[in-house]
DRENDO-1510 file (C-alpha; in Angstrom, 1 decimal, always signed):
<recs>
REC; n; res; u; v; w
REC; 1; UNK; +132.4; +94.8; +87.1 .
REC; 2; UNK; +133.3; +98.5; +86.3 .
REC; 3; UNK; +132.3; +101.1; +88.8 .
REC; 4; UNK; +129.3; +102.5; +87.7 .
REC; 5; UNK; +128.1; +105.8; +88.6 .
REC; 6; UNK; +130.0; +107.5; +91.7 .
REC; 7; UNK; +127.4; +109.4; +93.4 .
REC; 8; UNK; +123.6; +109.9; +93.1 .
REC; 9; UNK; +120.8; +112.8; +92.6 .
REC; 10; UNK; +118.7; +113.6; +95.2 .
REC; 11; UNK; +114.9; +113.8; +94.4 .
REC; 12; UNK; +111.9; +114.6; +96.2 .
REC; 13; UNK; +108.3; +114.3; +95.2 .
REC; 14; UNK; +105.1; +114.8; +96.9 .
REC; 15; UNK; +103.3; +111.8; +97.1 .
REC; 16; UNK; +99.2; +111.1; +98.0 .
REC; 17; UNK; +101.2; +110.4; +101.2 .
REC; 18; UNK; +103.6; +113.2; +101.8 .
REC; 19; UNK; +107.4; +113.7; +100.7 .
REC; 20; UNK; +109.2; +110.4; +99.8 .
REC; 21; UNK; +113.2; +111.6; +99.6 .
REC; 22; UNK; +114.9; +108.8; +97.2 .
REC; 23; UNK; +118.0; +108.9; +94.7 .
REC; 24; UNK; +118.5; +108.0; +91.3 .
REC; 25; UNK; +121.7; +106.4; +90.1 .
REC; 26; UNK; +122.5; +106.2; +86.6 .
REC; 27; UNK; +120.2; +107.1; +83.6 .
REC; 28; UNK; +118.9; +105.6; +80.5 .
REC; 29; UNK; +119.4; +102.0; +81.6 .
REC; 30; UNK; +116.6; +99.5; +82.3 .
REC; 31; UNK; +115.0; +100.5; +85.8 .
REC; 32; UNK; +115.4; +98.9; +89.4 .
REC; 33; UNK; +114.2; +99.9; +92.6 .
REC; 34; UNK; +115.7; +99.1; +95.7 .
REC; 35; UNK; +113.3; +98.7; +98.7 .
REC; 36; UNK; +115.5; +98.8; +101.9 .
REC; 37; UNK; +114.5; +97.4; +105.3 .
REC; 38; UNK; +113.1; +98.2; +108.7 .
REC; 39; UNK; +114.2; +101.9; +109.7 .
REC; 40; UNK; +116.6; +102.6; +106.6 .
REC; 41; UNK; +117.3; +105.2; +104.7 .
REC; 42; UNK; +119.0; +105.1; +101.3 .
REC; 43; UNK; +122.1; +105.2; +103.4 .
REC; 44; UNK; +121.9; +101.4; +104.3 .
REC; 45; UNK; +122.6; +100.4; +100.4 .
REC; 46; UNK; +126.1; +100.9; +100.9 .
REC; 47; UNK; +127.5; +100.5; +97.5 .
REC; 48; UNK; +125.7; +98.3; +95.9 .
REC; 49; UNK; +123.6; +101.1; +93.9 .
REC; 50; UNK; +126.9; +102.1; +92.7 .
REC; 51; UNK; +127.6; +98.6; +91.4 .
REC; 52; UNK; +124.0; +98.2; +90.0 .
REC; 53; UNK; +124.2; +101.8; +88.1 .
REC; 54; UNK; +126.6; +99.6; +85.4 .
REC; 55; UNK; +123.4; +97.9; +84.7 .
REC; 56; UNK; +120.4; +100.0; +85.3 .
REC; 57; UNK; +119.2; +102.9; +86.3 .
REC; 58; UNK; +118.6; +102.1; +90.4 .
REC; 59; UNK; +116.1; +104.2; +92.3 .
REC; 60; UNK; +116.3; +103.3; +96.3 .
REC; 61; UNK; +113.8; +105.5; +98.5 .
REC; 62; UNK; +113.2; +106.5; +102.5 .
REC; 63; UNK; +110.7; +104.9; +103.9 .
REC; 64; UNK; +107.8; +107.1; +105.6 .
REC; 65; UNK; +109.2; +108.9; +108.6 .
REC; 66; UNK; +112.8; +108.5; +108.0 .
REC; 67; UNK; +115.5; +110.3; +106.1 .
REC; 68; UNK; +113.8; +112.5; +103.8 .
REC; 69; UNK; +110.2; +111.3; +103.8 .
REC; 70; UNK; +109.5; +112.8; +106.9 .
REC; 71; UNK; +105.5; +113.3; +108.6 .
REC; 72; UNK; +102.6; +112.5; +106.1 .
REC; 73; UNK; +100.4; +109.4; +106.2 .
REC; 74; UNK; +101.1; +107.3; +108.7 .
REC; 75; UNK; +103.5; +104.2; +107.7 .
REC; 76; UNK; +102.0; +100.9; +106.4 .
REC; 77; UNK; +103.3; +98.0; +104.2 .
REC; 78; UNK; +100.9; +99.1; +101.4 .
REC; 79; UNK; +101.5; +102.5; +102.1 .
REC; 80; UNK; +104.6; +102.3; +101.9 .
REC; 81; UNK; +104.2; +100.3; +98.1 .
REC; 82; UNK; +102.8; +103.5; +97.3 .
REC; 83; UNK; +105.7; +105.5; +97.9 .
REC; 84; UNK; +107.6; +103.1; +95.6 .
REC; 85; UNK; +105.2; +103.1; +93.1 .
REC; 86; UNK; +105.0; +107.0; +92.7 .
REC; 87; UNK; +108.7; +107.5; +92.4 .
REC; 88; UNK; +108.6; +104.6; +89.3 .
REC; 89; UNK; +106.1; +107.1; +88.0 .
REC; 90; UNK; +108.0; +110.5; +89.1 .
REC; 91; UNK; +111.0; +109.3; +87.0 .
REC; 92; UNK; +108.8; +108.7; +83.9 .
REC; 93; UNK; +109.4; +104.7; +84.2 .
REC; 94; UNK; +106.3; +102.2; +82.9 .
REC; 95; UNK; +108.0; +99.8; +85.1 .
REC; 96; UNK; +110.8; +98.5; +86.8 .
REC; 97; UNK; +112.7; +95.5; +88.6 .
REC; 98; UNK; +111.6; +95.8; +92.1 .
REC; 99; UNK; +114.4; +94.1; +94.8 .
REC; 100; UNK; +113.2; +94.3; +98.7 .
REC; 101; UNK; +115.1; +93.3; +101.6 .
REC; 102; UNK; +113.5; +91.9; +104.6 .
REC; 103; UNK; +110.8; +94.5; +106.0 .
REC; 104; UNK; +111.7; +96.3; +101.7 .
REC; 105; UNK; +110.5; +92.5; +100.5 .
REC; 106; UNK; +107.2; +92.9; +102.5 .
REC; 107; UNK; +106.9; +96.2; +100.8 .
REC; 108; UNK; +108.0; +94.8; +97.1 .
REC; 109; UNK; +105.3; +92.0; +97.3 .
REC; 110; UNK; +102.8; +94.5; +98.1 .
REC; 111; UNK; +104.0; +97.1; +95.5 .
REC; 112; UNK; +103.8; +93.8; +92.7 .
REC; 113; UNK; +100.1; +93.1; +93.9 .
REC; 114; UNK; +98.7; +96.6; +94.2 .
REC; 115; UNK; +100.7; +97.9; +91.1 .
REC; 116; UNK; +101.2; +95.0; +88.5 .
REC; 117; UNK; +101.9; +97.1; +85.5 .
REC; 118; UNK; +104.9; +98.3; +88.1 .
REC; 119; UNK; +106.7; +95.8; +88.6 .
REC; 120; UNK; +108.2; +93.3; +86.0 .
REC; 121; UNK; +110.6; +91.7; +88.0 .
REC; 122; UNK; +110.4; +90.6; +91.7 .
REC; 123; UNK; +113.4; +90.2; +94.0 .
REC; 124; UNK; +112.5; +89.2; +97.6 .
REC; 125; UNK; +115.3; +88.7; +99.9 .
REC; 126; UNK; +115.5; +87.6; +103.8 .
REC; 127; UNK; +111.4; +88.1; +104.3 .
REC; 128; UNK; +109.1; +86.3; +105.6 .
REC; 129; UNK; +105.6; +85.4; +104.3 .
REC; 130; UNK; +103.4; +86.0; +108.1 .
REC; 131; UNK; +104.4; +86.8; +111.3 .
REC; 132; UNK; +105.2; +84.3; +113.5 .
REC; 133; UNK; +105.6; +83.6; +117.0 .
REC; 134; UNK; +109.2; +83.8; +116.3 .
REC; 135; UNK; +109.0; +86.8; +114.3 .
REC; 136; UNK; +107.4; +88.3; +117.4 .
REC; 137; UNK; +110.2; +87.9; +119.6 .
REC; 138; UNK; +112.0; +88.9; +116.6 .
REC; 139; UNK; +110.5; +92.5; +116.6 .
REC; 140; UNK; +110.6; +92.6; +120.3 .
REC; 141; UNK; +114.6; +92.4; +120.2 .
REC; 142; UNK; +114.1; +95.4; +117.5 .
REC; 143; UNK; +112.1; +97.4; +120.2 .
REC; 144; UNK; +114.8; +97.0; +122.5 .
REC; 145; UNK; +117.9; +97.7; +120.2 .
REC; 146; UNK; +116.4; +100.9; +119.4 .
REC; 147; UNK; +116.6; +102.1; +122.7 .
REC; 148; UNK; +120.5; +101.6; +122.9 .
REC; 149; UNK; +122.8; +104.9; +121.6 .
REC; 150; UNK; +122.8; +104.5; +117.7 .
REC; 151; UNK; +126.1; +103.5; +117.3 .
REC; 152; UNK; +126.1; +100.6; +120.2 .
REC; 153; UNK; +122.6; +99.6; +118.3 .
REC; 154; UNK; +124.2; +99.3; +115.2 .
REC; 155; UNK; +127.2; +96.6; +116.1 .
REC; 156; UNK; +124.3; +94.7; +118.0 .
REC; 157; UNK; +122.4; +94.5; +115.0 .
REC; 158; UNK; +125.6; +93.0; +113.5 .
REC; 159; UNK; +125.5; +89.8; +115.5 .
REC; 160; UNK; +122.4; +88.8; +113.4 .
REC; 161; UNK; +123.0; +90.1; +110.2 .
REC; 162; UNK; +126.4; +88.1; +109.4 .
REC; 163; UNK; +127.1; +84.8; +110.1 .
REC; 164; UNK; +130.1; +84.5; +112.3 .
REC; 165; UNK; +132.3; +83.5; +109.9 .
REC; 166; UNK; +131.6; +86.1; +107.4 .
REC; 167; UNK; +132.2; +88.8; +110.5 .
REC; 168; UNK; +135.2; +87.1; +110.7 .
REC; 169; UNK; +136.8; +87.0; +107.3 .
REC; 170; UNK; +135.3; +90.4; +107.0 .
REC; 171; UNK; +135.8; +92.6; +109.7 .
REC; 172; UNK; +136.1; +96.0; +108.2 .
REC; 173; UNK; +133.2; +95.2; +105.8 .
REC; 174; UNK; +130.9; +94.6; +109.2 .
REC; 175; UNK; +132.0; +97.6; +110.8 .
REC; 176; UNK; +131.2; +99.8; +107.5 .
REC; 177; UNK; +128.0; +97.9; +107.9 .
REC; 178; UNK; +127.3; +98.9; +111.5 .
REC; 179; UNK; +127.6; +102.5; +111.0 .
REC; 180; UNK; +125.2; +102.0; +107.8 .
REC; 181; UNK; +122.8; +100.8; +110.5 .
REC; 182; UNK; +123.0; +102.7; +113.5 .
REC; 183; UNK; +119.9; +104.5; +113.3 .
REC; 184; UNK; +120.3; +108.4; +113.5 .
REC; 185; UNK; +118.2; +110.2; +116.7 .
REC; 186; UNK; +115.8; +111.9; +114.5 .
REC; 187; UNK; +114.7; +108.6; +112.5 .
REC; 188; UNK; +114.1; +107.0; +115.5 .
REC; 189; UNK; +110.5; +108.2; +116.0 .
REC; 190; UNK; +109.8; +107.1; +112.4 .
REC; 191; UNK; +111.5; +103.9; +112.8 .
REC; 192; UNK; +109.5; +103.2; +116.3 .
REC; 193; UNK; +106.4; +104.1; +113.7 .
REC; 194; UNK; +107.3; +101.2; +111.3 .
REC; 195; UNK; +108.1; +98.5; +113.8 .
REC; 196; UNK; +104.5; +99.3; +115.4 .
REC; 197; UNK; +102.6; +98.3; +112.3 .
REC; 198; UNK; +104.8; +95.2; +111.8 .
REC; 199; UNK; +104.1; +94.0; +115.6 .
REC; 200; UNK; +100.3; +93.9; +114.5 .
REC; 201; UNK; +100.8; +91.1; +112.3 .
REC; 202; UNK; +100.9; +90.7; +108.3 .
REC; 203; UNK; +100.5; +87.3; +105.7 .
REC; 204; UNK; +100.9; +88.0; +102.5 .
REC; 205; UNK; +100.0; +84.6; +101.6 .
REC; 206; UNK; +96.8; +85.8; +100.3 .
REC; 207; UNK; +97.8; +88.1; +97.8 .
REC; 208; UNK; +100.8; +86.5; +96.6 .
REC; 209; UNK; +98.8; +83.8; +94.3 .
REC; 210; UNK; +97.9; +86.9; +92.6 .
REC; 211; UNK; +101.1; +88.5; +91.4 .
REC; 212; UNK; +102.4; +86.8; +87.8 .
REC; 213; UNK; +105.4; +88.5; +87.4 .
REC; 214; UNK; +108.8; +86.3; +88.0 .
REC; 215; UNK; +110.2; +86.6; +90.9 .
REC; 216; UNK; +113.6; +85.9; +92.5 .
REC; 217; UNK; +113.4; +84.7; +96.4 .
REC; 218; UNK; +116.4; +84.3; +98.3 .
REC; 219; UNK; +117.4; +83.1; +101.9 .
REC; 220; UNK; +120.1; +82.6; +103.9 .
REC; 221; UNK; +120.5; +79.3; +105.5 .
REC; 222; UNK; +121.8; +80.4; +109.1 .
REC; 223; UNK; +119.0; +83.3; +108.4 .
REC; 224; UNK; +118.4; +84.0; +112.3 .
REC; 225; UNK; +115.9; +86.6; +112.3 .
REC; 226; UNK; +113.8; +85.2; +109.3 .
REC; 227; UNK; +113.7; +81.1; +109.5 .
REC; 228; UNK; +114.5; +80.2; +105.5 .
REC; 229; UNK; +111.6; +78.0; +105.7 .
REC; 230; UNK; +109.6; +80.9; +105.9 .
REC; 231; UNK; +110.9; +82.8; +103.3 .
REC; 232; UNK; +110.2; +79.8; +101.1 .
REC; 233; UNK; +106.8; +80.2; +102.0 .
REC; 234; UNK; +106.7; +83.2; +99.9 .
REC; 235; UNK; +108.1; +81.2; +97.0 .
REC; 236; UNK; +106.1; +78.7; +97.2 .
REC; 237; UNK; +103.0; +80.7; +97.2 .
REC; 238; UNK; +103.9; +82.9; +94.0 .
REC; 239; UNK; +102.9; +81.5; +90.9 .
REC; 240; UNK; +106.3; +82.3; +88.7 .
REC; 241; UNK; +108.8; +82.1; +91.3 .
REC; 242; UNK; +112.2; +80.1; +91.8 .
REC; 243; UNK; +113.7; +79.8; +95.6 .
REC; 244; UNK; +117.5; +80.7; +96.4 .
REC; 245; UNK; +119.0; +79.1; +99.6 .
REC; 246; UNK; +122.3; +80.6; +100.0 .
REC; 247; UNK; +124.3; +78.4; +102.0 .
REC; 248; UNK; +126.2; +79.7; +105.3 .
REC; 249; UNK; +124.5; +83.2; +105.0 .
REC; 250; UNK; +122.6; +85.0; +108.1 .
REC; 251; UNK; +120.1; +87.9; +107.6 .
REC; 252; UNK; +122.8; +89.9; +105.1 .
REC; 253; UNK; +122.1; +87.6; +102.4 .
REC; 254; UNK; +123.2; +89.9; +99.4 .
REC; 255; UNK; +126.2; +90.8; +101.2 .
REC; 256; UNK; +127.2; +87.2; +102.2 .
REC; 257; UNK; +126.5; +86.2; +98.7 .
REC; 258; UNK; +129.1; +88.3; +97.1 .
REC; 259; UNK; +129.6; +88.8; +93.2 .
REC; 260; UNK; +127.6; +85.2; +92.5 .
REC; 261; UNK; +124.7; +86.3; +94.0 .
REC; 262; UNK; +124.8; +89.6; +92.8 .
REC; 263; UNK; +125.8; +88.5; +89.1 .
REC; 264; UNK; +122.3; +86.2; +89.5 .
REC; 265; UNK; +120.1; +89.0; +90.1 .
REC; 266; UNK; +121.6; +91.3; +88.0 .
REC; 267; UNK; +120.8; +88.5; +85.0 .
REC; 268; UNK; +117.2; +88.0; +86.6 .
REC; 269; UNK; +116.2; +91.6; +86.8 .
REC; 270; UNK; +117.1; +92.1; +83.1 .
REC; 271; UNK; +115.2; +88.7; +82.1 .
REC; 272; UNK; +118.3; +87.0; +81.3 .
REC; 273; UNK; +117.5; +84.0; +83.3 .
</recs>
């Protein structure tokens, strides 16, 4: 896989909802939009837009009260689909592959429910269909991480995200990581914002009979913030949809799948398979 393009723009638009801050990687390619998890900026990508921008032309976005979508609305899950939705529209794009990781895959089924003509390609990674006792404690842990210094936050978070042996094998990769997550001092009032909503409780079990469009959903076995089995629920309960156990993977599961995985969704997202 070539290189694709080195660095993004920068974009802003203002939204029903206020400023959304996103980037746009390559240009005149089939569209994709990345839909990052629970306090990230665009930041948390890493280089993976880089290695998409070969293929497409990758849109990622801050979610509301982070990076640069700052104030406006308050955050929700379908709010949020909104912000996704108007920078598919700010770039001029009928639709585009949508890929959302964990709290981003929350935010992608609700962006493929609310906005079918969107969305023409689902990717939902390391989510989970409800909120579970489990997921409680889950978000809980979250509350408390967040009050740690941003860089001692980040290499917790690290213990969950990669399975031992990937930290292992991959030190310098996991460290790169945790400074992707630790979460910067003025995001952290947006990021509190975010995890309040998601402590109230979601399903998405009843929309997601209603979105046609295939759709990708992957786990990781040793997942140990989101149980597998309840990712599956979200593939069992879309119509067009095919489930992805990745074997040995924590909550990092595109990482941990390295250039298979990535090949796989790359030939998904442009209807190859």
């Amino acid at each position: 896989m070539s290189k694709g393009q080195l660095s993004p723009q920068r974009k802003t638009l203002r939204g029903p909802r206020g400023q959304v801050g996103y980037e746009v990687w390559g240009a005149g390619k089939p569209p994709l939009l990345l839909v990052a998890g629970l306090g990230s900026r665009t930041t948390l990508w890493g280089e993976l837009p880089r290695l998409l921008s070969e293929h497409f032309t990758v849109l990622a976005y801050d979610h509301r009260g982070v990076g640069r979508s700052p104030g406006g609305a308050p955050f929700t899950l379908a709010g949020s689909a909104e912000d996704g939705a108007a920078v598919v529209a700010a770039e001029g794009m009928d639709s585009a592959a949508v890929v959302g990781v964990s709290m981003g895959g929350l935010v992608a089924c609700h962006l493929a429910f609310r906005y079918p003509s969107r969305v023409h390609r689902l990717v939902v990674a390391s989510s989970a269909a409800r909120l579970t006792p489990h997921g409680e404690r889950v978000l809980a842990f979250f509350a408390s991480i967040f009050k740690l210094p941003p860089e001692e936050a980040g290499q917790a978070l690290m213990a969950f995200a990669f399975s031992p042996q990937f930290t292992d094998r991959f030190p310098g990769f996991v460290d790169t990581a945790a400074r992707l997550y630790s979460l910067p001092p003025e995001d952290l009032p947006g990021a509190l914002a975010q995890l309040a909503h998601l402590r109230q409780g979601w399903d998405l079990r009843p929309i997601l009979g209603h979105i046609r469009c295939p759709a990708l959903v992957i786990a990781g076995e040793l997942d140990p913030l989101v149980s597998a089995a309840y990712t599956k629920e979200i593939a069992d309960a879309l119509p067009n949809a095919r489930f992805r156990l990745v074997p040995g993977a924590a909550h990092s599961v595109l990482a941990e799948g390295g250039s298979e995985l990535l090949q796989e969704i790359i030939r998904f997202c442009l209807g190859q398979s």
